[in-house]
C-alpha positions in Angstrom: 102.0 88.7 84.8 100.4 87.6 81.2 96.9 86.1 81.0 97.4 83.2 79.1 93.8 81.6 79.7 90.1 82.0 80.8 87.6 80.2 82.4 85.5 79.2 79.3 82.3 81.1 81.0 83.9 84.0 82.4 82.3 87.9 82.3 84.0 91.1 82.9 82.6 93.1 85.8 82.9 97.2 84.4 82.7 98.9 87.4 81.6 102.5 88.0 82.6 103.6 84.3 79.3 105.9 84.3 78.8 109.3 83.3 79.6 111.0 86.5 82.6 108.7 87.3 84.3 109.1 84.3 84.5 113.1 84.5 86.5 112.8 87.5 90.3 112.9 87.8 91.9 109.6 87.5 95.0 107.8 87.5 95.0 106.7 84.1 93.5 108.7 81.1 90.0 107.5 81.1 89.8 107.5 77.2 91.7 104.4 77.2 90.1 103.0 80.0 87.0 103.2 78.1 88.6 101.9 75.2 89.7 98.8 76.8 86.2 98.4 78.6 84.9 98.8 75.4 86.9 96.0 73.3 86.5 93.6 76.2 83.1 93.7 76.1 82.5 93.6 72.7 84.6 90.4 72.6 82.7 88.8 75.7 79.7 89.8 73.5 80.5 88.2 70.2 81.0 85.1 72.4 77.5 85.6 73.7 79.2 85.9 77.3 77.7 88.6 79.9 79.1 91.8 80.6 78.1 92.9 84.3 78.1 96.7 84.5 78.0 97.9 87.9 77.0 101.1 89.3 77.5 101.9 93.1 75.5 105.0 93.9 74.9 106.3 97.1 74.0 104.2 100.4 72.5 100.8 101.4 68.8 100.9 101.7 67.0 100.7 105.4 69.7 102.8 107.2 70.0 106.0 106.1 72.0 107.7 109.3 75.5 106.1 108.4 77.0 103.9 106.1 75.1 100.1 106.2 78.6 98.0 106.4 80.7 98.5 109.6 84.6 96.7 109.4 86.7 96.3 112.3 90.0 96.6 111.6 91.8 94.8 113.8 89.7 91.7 113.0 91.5 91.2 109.3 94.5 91.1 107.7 95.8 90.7 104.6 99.0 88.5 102.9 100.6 91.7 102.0 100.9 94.9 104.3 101.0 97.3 101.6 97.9 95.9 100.1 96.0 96.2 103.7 97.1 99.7 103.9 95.6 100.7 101.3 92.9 99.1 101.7 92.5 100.6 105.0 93.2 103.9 104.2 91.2 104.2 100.3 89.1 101.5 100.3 87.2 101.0 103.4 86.5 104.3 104.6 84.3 104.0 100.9 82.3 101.0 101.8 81.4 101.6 105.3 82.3 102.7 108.9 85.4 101.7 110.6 86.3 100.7 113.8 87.7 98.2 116.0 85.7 94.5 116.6 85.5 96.0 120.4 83.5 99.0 119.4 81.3 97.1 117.3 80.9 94.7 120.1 79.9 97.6 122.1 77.5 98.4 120.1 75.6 94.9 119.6 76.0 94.6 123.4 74.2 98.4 124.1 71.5 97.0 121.7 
């Protein structure tokens, strides 16, 4: 699919292209990944539109025994199963625990 417009106040979000991100392996060579972060933000720039860099780094603060998000799984879906797989599988297990809606209840119930 082509992008044939923008919102007239849109930003790119760059997420996690800093120095300790990019020295790991990736799918696509990151030169070129740069590059194109690169030219996208200079022309949001010469607009004088944002550019919203984004760096995750470690945990949520206040809870510092496990991860601060918890997903159950069997409470969501998706339109596409290949794109909840994945999600499940690489995503997810990234952002937080996961689990099913009983075990969370569970746990609010035990609290």
């Amino acid at each position: 699919m082509t992008v044939t417009t923008l919102d007239p106040k849109t930003a790119p979000i760059v997420i996690d292209l800093q120095k300790g991100i990019v020295g790991l392996p990736a799918v696509h060579p990151i030169g070129g990944v740069l590059a194109a972060a690169t030219v996208l933000a200079a022309a949001s720039r010469r607009r004088g539109l944002p550019v919203v860099l984004v760096n995750v780094m470690g945990g949520a603060p206040g809870r510092t025994e496990r991860s601060n998000v918890t997903l159950a799984l069997d409470a969501m879906t998706d339109l596409s199963p290949e794109a909840h797989d994945n999600a499940v599988a690489r995503v997810f297990p990234r952002l937080g625990e996961t689990g099913s809606a009983g075990e969370s209840a569970g746990l609010l119930d035990r609290a």
